[in-house]
C-alpha positions as CSV (number, residue, x, y, z in Angstrom):
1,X,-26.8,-39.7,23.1
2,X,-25.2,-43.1,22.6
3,X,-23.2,-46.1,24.3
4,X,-21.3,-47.6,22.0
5,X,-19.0,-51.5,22.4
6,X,-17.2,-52.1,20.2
7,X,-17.0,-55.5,18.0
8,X,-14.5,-57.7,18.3
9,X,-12.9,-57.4,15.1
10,X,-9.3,-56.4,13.7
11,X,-8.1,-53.4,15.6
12,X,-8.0,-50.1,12.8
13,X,-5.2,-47.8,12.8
14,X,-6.5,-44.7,13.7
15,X,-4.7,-41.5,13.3
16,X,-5.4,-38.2,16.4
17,X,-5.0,-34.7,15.2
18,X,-4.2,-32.8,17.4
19,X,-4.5,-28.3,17.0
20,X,-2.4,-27.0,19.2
21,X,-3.7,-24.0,21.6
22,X,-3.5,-21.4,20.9
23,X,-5.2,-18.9,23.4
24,X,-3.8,-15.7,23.0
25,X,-3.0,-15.9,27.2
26,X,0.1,-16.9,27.5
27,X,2.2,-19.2,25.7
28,X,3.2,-21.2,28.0
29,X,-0.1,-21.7,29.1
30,X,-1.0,-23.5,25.1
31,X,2.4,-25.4,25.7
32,X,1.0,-27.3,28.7
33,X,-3.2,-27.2,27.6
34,X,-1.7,-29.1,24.3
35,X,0.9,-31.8,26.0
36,X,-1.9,-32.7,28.7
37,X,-4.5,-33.0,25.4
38,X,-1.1,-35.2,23.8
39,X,-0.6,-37.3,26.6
40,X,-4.2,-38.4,27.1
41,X,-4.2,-39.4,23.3
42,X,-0.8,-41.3,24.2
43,X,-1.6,-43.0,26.7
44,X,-5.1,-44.6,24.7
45,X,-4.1,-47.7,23.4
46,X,-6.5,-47.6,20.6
47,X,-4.3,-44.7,19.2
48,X,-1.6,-45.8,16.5
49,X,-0.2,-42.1,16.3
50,X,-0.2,-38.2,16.5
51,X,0.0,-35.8,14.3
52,X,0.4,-32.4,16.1
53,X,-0.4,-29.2,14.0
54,X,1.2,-26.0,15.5
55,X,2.2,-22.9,14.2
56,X,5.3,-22.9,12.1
57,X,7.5,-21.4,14.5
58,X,6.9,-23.8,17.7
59,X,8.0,-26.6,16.2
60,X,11.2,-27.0,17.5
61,X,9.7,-26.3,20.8
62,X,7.1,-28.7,20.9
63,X,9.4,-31.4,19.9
64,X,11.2,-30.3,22.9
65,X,8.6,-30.9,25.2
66,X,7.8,-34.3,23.7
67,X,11.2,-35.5,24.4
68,X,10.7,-34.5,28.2
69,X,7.5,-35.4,27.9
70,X,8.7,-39.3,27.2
71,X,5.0,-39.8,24.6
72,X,5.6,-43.4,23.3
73,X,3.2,-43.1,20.2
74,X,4.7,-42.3,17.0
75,X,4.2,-38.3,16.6
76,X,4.7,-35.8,13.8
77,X,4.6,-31.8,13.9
78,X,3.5,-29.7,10.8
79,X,2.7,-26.0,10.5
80,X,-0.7,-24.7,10.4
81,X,-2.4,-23.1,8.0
82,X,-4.4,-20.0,7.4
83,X,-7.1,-20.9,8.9
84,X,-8.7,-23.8,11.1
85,X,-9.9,-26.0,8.3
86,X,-6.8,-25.5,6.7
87,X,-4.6,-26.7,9.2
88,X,-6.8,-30.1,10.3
89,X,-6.6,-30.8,6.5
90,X,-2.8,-30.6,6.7
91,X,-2.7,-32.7,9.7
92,X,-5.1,-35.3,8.0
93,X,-2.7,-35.3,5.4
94,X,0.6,-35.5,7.1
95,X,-1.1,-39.2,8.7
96,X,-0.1,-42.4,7.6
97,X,-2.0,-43.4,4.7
98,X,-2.8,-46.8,6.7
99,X,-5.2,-44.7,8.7
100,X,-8.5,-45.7,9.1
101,X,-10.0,-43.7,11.5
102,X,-9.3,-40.0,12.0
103,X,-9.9,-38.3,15.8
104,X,-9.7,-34.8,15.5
105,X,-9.2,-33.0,18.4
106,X,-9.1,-29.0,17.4
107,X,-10.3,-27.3,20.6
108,X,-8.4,-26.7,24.0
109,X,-10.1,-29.0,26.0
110,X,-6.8,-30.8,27.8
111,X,-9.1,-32.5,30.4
112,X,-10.1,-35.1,27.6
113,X,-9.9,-38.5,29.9
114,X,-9.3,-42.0,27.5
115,X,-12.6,-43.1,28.1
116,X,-14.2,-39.8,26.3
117,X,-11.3,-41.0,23.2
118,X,-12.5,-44.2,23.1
119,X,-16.2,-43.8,23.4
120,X,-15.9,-41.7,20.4
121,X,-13.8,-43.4,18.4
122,X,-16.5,-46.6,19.2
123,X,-19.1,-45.0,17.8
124,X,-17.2,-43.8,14.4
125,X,-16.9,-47.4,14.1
126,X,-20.3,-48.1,14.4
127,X,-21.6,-45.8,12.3
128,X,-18.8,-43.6,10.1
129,X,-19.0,-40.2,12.1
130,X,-19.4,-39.3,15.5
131,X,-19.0,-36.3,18.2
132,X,-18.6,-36.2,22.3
133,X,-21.9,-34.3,23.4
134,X,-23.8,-33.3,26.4
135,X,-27.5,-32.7,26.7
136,X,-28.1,-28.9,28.1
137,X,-29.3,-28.3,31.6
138,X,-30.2,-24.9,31.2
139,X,-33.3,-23.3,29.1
140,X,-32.3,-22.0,26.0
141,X,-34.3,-19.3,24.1
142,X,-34.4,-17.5,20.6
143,X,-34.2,-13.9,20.9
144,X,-33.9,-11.2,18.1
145,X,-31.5,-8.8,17.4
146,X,-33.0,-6.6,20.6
147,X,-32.9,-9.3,23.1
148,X,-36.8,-10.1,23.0
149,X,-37.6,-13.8,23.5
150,X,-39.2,-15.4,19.8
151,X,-39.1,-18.6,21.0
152,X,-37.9,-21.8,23.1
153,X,-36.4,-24.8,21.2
154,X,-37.2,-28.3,22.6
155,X,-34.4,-28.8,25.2
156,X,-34.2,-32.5,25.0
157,X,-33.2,-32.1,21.1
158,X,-30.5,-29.9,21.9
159,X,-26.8,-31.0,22.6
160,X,-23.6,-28.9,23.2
161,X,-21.1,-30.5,21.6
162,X,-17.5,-31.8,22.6
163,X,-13.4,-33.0,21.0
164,X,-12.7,-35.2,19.9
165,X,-14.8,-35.8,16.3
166,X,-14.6,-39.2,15.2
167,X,-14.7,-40.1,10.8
168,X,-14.1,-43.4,9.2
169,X,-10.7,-42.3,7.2
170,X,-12.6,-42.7,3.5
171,X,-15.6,-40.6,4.3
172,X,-13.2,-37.7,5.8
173,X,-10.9,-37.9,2.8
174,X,-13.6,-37.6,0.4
175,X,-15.4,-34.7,2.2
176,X,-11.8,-32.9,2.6
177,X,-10.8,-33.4,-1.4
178,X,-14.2,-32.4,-2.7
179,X,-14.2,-29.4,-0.2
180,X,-10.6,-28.6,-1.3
181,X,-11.6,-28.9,-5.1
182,X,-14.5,-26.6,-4.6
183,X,-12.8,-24.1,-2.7
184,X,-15.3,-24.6,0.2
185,X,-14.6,-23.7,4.0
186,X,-16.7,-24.9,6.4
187,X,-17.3,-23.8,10.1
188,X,-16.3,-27.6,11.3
189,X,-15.9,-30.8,10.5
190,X,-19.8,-32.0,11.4
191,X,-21.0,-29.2,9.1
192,X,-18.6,-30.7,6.4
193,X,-19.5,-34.3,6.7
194,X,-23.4,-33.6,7.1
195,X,-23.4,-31.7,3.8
196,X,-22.3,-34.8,2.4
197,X,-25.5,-36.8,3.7
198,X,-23.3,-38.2,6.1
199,X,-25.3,-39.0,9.5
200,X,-23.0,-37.8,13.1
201,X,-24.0,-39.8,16.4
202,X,-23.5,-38.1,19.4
203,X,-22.0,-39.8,21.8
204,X,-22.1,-39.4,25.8
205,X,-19.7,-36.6,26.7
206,X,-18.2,-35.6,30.1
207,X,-18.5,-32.6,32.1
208,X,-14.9,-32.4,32.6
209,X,-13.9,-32.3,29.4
210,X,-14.3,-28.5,29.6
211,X,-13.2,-26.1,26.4
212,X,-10.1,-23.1,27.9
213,X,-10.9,-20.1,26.4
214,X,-9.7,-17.8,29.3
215,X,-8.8,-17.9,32.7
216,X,-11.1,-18.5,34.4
217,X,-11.2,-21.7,32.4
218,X,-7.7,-22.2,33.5
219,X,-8.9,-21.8,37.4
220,X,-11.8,-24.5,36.8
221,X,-9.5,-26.9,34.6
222,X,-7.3,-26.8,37.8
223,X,-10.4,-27.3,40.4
224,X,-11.0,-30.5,38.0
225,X,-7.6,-31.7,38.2
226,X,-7.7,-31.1,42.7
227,X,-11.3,-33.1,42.4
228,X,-9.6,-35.7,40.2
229,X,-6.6,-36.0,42.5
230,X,-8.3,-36.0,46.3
231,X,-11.2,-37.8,45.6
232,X,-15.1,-37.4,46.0
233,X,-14.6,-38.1,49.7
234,X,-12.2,-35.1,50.5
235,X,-14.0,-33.4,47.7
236,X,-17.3,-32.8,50.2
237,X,-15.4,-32.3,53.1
238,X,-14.4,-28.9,51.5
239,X,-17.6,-27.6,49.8
């Protein structure tokens, strides 16, 4: 996994989509998961705007929470659509054509800091596409349909990976029209761009940038938060 700096040329517009939450918890629960995911994007310089993509009927609610929210980065809200690829595709679409650079951010992971944004977005620069990813620390094995070990992959060539994605605006666009054209769905963005012989750098993740899929995600998104707030110092006077 890569470093990247970026070169000192004309800033690009780049363009986050954002997918709202939607956890199946409680509602307002996705409200706050998605404005603490919106306000990390806002408060990145490098980002030129937000598009958020939500279901139809929390629109007027989200704009709502902007307003008290105060986000100073120009945002639009669109419905979703039937599915996840679907509804990124409408959000890529509702950007401003100026974009160069799309971050998609379609997961729940609200603890994304600006550093992780822009570590990401450095190395779509650098080299068209690129992913937040950590190396695994645990042994991973192949099992069959029983549960009896096959066989154990390499662990330094495996990575777990992370939001945001990072694409150079013309390589995303021509991926999404040939995969609309086609009728094709993919399971993500990566698996989309790859098929098109496109190369993805992984670049360094962070352990806090955890995905919420159910509370007890919600309990260790807050523990985060605590740690984030007190300090390493107070931090080890309580473990």
């Amino acid at each position: 996994m890569l470093g990247f700096a970026r070169k000192k040329t004309q800033a690009p517009f780049v363009s986050a989509i954002i997918i709202a939450a939607d956890l199946g918890l409680d509602e307002i629960y996705d409200f706050q998961i998605t404005m603490r995911t919106v306000s990390s994007y806002d408060n990145c310089r490098s980002i030129d705007e937000i598009v958020m993509v939500c279901p139809q009927r929390q629109i007027a609610q989200y704009y709502d929470i902007l307003r008290e929210h105060e986000i100073i980065r120009a945002v639009s809200i669109i419905g979703g659509g039937g599915n996840r690829q679907e509804s990124v595709f409408r959000g890529v679409k509702a950007a401003d054509s100026r974009a160069d650079y799309f971050l998609i951010h379609d997961e729940p992971r609200p603890l994304i800091s600006i550093d992780d944004i822009e570590r990401c977005l450095d190395g779509a620069i650098e080299y068209g596409a690129a992913t937040l990813g950590l190396a695994l620390s645990d042994t991973v094995k192949i099992c069959d349909k029983t549960g009896v070990i096959l066989s154990t992959p390499n662990r330094a060539e495996l990575v777990t990976l992370q939001a945001p994605r990072a694409f150079r605006g013309e390589i995303y666009r021509a991926a999404m029209n040939k995969a609309i054209s086609q009728g094709l769905i993919y399971e993500s963005d990566c698996h989309m761009i790859r098929r098109e012989g496109i190369k993805i750098f992984v670049c360094r993740g962070s352990t806090h940038n955890i995905k919420i899929t159910c509370e007890a995600d919600l309990a260790l998104a807050q523990a985060i938060l605590q740690f984030r707030e007190e300090g390493i110092d107070q931090w080890q006077t309580c473990v």
